[in-house]
C-alpha positions as CSV (number, residue, x, y, z in Angstrom):
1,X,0.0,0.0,0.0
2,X,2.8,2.5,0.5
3,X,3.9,1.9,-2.9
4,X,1.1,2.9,-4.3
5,X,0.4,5.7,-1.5
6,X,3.8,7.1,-2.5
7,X,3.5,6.5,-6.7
8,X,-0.2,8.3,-6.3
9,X,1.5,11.3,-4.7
10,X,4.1,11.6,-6.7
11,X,1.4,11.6,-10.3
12,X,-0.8,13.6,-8.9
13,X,1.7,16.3,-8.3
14,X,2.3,15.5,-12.0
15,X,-0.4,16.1,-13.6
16,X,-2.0,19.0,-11.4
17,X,0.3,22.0,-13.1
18,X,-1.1,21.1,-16.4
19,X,-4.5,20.9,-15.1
20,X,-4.7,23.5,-13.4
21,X,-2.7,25.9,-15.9
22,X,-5.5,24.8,-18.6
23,X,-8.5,25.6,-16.2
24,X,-7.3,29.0,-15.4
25,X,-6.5,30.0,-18.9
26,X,-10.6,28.8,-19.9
27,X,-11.7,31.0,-16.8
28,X,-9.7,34.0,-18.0
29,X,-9.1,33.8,-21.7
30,X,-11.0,31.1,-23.6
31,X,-14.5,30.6,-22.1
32,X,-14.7,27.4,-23.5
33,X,-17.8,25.0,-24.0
34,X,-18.1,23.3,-20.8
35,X,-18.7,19.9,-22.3
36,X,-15.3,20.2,-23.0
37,X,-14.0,21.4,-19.6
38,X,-16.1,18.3,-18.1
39,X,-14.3,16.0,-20.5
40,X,-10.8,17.1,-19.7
41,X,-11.6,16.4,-15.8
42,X,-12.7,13.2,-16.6
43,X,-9.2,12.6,-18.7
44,X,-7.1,14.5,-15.8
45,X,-9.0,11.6,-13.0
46,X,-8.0,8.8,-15.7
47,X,-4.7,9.8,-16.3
48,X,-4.1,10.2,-12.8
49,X,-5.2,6.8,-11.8
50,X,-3.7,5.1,-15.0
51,X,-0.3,6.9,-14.5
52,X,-0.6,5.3,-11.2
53,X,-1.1,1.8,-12.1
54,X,1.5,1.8,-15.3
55,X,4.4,3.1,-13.4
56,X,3.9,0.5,-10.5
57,X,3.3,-2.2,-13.7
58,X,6.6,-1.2,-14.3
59,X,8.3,-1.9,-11.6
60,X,7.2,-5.1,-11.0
61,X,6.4,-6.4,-14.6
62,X,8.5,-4.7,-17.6
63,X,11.7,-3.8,-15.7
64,X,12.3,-7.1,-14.4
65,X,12.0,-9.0,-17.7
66,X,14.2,-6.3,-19.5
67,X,16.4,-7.1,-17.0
68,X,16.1,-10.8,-17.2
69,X,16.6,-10.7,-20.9
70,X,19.8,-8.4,-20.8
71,X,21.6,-10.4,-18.4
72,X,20.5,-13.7,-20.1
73,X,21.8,-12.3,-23.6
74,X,25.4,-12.1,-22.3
75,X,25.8,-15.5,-21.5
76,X,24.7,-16.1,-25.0
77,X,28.4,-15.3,-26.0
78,X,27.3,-15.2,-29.7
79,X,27.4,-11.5,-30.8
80,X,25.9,-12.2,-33.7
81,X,23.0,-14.1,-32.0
82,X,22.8,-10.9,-29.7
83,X,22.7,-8.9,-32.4
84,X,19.4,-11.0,-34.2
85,X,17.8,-11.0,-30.6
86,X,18.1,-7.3,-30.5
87,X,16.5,-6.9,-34.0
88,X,13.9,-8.8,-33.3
89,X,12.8,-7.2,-29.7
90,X,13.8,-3.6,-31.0
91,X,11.1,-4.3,-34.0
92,X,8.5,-5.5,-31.9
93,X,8.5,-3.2,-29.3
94,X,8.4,-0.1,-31.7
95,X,5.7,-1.6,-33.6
96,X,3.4,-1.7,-30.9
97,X,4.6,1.7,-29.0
98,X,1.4,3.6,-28.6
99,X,2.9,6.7,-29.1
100,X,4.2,5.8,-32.3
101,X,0.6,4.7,-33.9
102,X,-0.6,8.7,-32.0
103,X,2.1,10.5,-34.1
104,X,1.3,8.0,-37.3
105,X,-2.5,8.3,-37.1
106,X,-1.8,12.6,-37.0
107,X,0.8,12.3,-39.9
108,X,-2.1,10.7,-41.7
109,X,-5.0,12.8,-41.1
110,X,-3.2,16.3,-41.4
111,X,-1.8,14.8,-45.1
112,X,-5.3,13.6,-46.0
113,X,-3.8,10.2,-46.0
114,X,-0.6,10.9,-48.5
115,X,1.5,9.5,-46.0
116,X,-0.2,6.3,-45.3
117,X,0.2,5.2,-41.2
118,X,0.5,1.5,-41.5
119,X,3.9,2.6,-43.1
120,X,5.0,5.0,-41.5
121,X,4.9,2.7,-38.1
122,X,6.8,-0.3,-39.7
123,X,9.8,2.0,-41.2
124,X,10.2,3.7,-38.0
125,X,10.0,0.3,-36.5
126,X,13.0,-1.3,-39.0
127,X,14.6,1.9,-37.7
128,X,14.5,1.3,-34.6
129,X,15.6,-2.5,-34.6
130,X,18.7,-1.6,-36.7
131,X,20.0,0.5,-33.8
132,X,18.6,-1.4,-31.4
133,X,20.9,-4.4,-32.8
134,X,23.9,-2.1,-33.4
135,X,23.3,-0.4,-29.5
136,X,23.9,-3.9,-28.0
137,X,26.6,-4.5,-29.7
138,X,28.2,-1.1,-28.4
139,X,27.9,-2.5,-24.5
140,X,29.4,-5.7,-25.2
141,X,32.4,-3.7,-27.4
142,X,32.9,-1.1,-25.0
143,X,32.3,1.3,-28.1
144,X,31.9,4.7,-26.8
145,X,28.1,6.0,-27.1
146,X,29.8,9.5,-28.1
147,X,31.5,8.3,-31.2
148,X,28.5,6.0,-32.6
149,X,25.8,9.6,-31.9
150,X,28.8,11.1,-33.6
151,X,28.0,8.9,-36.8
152,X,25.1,8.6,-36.9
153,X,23.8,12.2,-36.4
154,X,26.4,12.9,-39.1
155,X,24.7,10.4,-41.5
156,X,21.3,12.2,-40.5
157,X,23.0,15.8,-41.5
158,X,23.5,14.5,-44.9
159,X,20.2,12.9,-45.7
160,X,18.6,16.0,-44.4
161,X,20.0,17.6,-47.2
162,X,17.7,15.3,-49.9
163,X,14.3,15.4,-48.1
164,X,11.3,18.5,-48.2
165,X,10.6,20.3,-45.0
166,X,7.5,18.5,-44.2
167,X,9.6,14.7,-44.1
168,X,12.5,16.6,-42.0
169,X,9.7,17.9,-39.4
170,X,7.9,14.4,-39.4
171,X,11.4,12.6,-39.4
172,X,12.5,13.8,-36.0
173,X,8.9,13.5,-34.9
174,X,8.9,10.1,-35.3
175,X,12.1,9.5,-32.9
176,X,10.8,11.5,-30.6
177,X,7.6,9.7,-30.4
178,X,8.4,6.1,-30.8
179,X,11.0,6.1,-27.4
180,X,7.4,6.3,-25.6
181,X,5.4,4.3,-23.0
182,X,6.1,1.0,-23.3
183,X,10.0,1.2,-25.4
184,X,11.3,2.9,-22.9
185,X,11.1,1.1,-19.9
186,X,11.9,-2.1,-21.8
187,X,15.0,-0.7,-23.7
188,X,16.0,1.1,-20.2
189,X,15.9,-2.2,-18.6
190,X,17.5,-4.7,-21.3
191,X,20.8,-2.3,-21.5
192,X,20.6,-2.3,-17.4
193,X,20.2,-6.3,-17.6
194,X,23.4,-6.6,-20.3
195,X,25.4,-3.5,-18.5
196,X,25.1,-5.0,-14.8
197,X,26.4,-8.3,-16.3
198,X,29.9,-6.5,-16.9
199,X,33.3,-6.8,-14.2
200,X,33.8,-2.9,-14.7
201,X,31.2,-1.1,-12.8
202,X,32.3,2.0,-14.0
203,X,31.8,0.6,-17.4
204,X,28.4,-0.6,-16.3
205,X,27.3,2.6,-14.7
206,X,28.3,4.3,-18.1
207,X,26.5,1.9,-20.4
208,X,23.3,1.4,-18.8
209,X,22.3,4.8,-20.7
210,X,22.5,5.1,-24.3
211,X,20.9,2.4,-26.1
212,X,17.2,4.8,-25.8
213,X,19.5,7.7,-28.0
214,X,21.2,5.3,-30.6
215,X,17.3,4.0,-31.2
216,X,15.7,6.9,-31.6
217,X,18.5,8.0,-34.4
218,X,17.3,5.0,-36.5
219,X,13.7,6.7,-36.3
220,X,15.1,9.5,-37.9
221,X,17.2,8.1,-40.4
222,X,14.7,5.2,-41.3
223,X,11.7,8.0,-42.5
224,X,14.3,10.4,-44.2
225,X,15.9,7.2,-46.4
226,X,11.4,6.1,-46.9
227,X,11.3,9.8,-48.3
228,X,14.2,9.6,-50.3
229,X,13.4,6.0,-51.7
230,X,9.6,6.9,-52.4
231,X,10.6,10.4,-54.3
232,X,7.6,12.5,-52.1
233,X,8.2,16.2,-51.7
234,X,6.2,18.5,-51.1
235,X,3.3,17.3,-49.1
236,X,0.0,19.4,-48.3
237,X,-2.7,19.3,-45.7
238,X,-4.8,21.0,-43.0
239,X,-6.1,20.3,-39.9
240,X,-10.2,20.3,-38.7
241,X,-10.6,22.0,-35.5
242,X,-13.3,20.4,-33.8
243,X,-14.9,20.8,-30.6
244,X,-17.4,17.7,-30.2
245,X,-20.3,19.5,-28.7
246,X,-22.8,16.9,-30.5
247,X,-21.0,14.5,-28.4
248,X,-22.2,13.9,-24.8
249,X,-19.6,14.2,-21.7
250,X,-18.5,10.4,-21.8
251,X,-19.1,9.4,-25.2
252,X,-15.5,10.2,-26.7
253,X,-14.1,8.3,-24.0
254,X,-16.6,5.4,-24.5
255,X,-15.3,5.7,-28.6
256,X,-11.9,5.5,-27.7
257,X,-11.6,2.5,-25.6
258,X,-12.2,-0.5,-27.8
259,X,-9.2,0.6,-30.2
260,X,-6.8,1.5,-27.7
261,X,-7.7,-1.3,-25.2
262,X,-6.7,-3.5,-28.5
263,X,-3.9,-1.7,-29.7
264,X,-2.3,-2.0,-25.7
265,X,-3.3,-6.2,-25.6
266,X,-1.2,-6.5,-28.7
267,X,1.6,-5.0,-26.9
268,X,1.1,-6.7,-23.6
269,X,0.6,-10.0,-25.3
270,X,3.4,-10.0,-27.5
271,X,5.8,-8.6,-24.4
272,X,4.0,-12.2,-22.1
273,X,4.6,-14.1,-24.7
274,X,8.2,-13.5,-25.5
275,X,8.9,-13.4,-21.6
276,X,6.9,-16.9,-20.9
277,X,8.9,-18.9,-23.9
278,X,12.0,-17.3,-22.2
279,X,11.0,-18.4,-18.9
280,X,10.4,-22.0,-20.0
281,X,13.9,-21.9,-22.1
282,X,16.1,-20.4,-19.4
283,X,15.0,-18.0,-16.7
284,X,13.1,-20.3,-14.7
285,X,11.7,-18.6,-12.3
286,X,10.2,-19.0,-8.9
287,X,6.0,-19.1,-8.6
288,X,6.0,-15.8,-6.4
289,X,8.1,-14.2,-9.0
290,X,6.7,-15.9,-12.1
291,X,3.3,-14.7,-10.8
292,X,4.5,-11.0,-9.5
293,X,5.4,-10.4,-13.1
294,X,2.2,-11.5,-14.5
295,X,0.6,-9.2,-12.1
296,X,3.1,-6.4,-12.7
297,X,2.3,-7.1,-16.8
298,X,-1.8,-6.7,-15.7
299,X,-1.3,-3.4,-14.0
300,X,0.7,-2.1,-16.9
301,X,-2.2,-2.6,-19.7
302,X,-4.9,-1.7,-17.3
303,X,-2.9,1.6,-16.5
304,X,-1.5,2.3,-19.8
305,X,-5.4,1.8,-21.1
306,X,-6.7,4.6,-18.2
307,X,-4.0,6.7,-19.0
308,X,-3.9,6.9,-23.2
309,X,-8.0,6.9,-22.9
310,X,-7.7,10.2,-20.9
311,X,-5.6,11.6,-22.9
312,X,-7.1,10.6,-25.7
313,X,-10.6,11.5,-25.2
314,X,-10.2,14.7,-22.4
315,X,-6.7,15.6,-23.2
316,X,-6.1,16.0,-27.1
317,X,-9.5,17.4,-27.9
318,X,-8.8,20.3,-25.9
319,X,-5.2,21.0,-27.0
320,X,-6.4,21.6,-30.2
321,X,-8.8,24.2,-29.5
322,X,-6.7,26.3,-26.6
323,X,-3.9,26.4,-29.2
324,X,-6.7,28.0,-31.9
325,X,-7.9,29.8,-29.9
326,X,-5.0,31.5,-28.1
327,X,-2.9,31.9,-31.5
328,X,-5.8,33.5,-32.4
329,X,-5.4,36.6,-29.8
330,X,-4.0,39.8,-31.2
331,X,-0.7,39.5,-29.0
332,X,1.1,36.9,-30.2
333,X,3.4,36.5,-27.0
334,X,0.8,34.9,-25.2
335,X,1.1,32.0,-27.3
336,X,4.6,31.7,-26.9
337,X,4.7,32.3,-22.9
338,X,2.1,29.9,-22.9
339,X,4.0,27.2,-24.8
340,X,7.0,27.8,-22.3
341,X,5.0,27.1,-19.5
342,X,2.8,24.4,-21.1
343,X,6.5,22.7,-21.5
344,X,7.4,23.4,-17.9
345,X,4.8,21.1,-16.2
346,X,3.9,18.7,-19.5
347,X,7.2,17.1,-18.8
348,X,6.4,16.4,-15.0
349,X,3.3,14.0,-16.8
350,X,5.4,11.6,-19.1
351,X,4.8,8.1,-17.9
352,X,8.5,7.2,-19.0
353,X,10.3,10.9,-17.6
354,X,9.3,8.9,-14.5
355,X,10.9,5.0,-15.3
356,X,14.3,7.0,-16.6
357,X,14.8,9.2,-13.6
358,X,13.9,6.7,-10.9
359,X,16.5,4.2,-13.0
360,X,19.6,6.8,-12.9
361,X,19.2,7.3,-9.6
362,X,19.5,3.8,-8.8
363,X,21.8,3.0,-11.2
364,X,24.0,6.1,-9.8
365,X,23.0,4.6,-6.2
366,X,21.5,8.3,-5.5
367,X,24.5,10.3,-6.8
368,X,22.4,11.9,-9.7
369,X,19.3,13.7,-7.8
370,X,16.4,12.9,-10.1
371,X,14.8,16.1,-9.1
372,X,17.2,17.7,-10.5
373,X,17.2,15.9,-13.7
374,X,13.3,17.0,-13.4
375,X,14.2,20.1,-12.9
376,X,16.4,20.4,-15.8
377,X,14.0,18.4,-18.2
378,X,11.0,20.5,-17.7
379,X,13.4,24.0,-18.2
380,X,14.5,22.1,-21.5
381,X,11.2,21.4,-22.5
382,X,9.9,24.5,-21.9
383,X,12.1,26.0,-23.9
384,X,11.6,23.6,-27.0
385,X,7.8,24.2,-26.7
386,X,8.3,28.2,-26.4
387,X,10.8,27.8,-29.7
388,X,8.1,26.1,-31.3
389,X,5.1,28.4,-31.1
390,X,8.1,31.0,-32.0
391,X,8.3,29.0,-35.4
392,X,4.7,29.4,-35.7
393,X,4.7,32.8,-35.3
394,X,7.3,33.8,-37.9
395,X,7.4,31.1,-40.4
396,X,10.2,32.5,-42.1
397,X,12.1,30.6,-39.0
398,X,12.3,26.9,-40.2
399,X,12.9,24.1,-38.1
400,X,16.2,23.4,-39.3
401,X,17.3,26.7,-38.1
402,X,17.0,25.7,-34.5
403,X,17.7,21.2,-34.8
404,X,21.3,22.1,-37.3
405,X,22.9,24.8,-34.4
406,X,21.1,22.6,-31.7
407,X,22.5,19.1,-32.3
408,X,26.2,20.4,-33.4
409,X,25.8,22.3,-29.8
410,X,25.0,18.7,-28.5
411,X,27.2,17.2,-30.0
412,X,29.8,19.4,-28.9
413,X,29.3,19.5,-25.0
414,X,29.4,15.0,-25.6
415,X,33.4,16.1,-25.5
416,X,33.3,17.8,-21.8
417,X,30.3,16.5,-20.2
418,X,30.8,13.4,-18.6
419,X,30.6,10.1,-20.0
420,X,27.3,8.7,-18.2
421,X,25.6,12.3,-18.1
422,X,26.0,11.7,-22.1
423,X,23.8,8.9,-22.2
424,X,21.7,10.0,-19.9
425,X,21.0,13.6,-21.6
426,X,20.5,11.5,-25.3
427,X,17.9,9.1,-23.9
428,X,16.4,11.9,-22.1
429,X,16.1,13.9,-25.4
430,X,14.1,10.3,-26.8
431,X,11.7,10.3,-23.3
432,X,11.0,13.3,-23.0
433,X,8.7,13.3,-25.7
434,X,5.9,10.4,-24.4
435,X,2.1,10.2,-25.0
436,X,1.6,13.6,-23.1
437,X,3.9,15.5,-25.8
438,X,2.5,13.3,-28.3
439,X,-1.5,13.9,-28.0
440,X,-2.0,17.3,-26.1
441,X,1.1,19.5,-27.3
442,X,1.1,18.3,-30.5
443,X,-2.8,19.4,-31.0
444,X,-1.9,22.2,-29.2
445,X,0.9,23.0,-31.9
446,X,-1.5,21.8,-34.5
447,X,-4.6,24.1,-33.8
448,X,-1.8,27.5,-33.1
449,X,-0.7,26.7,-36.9
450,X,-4.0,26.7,-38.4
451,X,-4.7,29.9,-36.7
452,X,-1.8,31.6,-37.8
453,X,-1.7,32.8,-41.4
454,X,1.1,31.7,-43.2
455,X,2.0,29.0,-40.9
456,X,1.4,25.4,-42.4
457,X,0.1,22.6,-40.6
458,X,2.1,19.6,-42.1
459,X,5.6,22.4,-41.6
460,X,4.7,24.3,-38.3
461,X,2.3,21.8,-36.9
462,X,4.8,18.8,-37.1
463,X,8.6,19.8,-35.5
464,X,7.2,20.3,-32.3
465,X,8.4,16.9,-31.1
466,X,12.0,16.9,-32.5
467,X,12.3,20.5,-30.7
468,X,11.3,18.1,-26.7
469,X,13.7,15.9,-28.1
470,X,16.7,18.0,-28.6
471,X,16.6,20.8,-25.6
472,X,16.7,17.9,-23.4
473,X,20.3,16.7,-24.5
474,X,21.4,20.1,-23.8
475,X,19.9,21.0,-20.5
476,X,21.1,17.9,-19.1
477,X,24.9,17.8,-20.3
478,X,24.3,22.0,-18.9
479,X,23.6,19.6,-15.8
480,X,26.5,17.1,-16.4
481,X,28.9,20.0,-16.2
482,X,27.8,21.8,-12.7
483,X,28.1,18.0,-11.6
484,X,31.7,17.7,-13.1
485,X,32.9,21.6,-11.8
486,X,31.2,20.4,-8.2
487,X,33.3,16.8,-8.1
488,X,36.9,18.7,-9.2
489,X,36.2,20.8,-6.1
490,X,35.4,18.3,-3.9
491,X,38.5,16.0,-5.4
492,X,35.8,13.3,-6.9
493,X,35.9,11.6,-9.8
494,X,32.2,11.9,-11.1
495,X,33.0,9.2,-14.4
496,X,33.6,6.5,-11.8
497,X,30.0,7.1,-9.9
């Protein structure tokens, strides 16, 4: 029960900035239907409660079988067997990342179905098990995460060059959104299970962080080589703003469950499946655990259901409309202010911010105050959503304006920061953008460029995502540094917590 007590607390602190940020700005600027205001309490309640449940799934379902299957991949002593095992998981846990099918589904309503979604999802998924294959590989080598993000964000530099705006927007989108809800915690855990199995715990500490960045590069470069391949270009589309009044208070949540229920089984079932055969080959575990799994893998889909339903059905319906009808004010700073602090306290929502700070500060044995990593993340994220509804604004200012500058500045810092604040700041970049980013900012960014003339939907609406991916990496190396100048002074050496 304390578990729980403690996990409640620490959502509902979560999601009550956002909540309460959106409420005031009705009562004061937007005077919204209040069908729609009853809705998004409905969605704050599930969320809250399916938050909840998923992050304590987590702990005693996914984690431990990423775990188990890490650790049990190193005795395998087969690289190239590691490396097929990795391709395998990395595709199916992409292809059913909830997040992923959100961003798809968008892509393909805003392009009035010119980029088809059933696509879209398996590229970014053969993506994503590429570098999940080649990101195992780099723990058991000992390959430095630095010089394999060096590579590859060098080989996404020159694609960028050969695709239209609209692909290089939904491009780094689609990283963003496929490290969501349920990759993350299973990548997080499967480097922890392979890292832990090393002699060198400095090596281990290092390598436990990482494998979430070197994924969400093979997003990138997977959609840009599909745009390259298929010859599309210029791409045109708008978005419907609409505000369900002819809808009662519960039927959009009613609409939504059947679909997302499904789409989460599919998930869950292909995760119990994998981890039962594995059970039976080699892990072999005892009842009580066999069954605390089981349990842990029931309180996942249940939560995950809760949560993506609220978001869903009270969250993303409303995001659309306060970003219409703020960008529609006369002063255009409001819009931006508001994307700041819509950043701030989004961040403090993510299902998966949650799994990755809990995991460095256990990994780091407390060294590495999550707080602070909080702290830093929601600044970050701020700033990328603020940047955004800047883009908006003037659409003269194209995304790669701010991604070129931003990831040769990340880049950059990989060569002072230290070593495990680099993996840490890359997979942060990938989690910070979860289902939250995914469904309420993104229709928020959405419904401010169809307001603004001049601003495009497919350009300015999509973009939004890579921006939470990249200040992350920044703020958190930022981070990595005050930790390094702190541990000179104190005569520590911060690469060997």
């Amino acid at each position: 029960m304390n578990i729980i007590k403690s996990k409640l607390i620490e959502v509902i602190s979560a999601v009550l900035p956002i909540t309460v940020l959106v409420l005031i700005l009705d009562l004061v600027l937007l005077h919204m239907d209040l069908l729609l205001i009853y809705r998004f309490i409905i969605g704050t309640l599930l969320i809250i409660i399916g938050l909840t449940a998923f992050l304590l799934g987590v702990d005693i379902g996914i984690s431990p079988i990423g775990n188990l299957i890490g650790s049990n991949m190193v005795k395998l002593n087969k690289v190239w067997l590691l490396a097929l095992i990795g391709l395998f998981l990395g595709f199916i846990i992409s292809i059913i990342e909830p997040d992923l099918h959100i961003l798809a589904g968008q892509v393909e309503l805003v392009s009035s179905g010119q980029i088809n979604k059933v696509s879209l999802i398996v590229v970014v998924s053969i993506g994503i098990a590429a570098m999940v294959s080649l990101g195992l590989i780099r723990i058991v080598y000992n390959i430095t995460l630095q010089k394999v993000l060096i590579v590859l964000y060098s080989v996404i530099l020159i694609l960028s060059f050969f695709v239209s705006k609209e692909f290089l927007a939904i491009s780094f989108d689609s990283s963003g959104a496929t490290t969501g809800a349920m990759t993350v915690p299973f990548l997080l855990a499967l480097a922890i299970g392979i890292s832990a199995m090393k002699k060198d715990s400095k090596a281990s500490e290092k390598d436990s962080f990482g494998l979430i960045a070197i994924a969400s590069a093979g997003a990138i470069i997977a959609v840009m080589v599909m745009s390259i391949i298929t010859g599309t270009k210029e791409i045109t589309g708008d978005l419907q703003i609409n505000d369900n009044k002819s809808k009662g208070i519960f039927e959009p949540f009613i609409d939504k469950i059947p679909l997302i229920a499904a789409e989460i089984f599919i998930a869950i079932i292909s995760i119990l499946i994998i981890f039962i055969v594995l059970h039976k080959i080699t892990f072999k575990l005892n009842k009580n655990t066999f069954s605390k799994i089981l349990i842990g893998l029931a309180f996942t889909y249940i939560g995950l259901v809760l949560f993506l339903v609220g978001v869903n059905a009270g969250f993303m319906e409303i995001g659309s409309i306060v970003g219409y009808e703020v960008a529609s004010l006369e002063n255009k700073a409001i819009l931006i202010i508001l994307g700041f602090l819509l950043g701030l306290v989004t961040i403090l929502a993510e299902p998966a911010v949650h799994v990755l700070t809990h995991e460095i500060e256990d990994v780091t044995s407390g060294y590495i105050n999550r707080k602070l990593i909080m702290a830093f993340l929601s600044i970050g994220v701020g700033f990328a959503i603020g940047l955004s509804m800047l883009r908006i604004v003037l659409p003269e200012l194209e995304l790669w304006h701010l991604i070129l500058p931003g990831y040769l500045i990340a880049m950059t810092m990989t060569f002072f920061a230290p070593k495990v604040f680099v993996g840490i700041a890359f997979d942060s970049g990938g989690v910070a953008s979860g289902p939250m980013t995914a469904t309420f900012i993104l229709a928020f960014t959405q419904g401010a460029a169809e307001a603004i003339e001049g601003a495009d939907v497919l350009v300015d609406g999509f973009g939004m995502i890579a921006m939470v991916a990249l200040t992350p990496i920044i703020a958190l190396q930022i981070l990595g540094l005050i930790y390094k100048k702190k541990s000179v002074k104190r005569g520590v050496d911060i690469n060997a917590k």
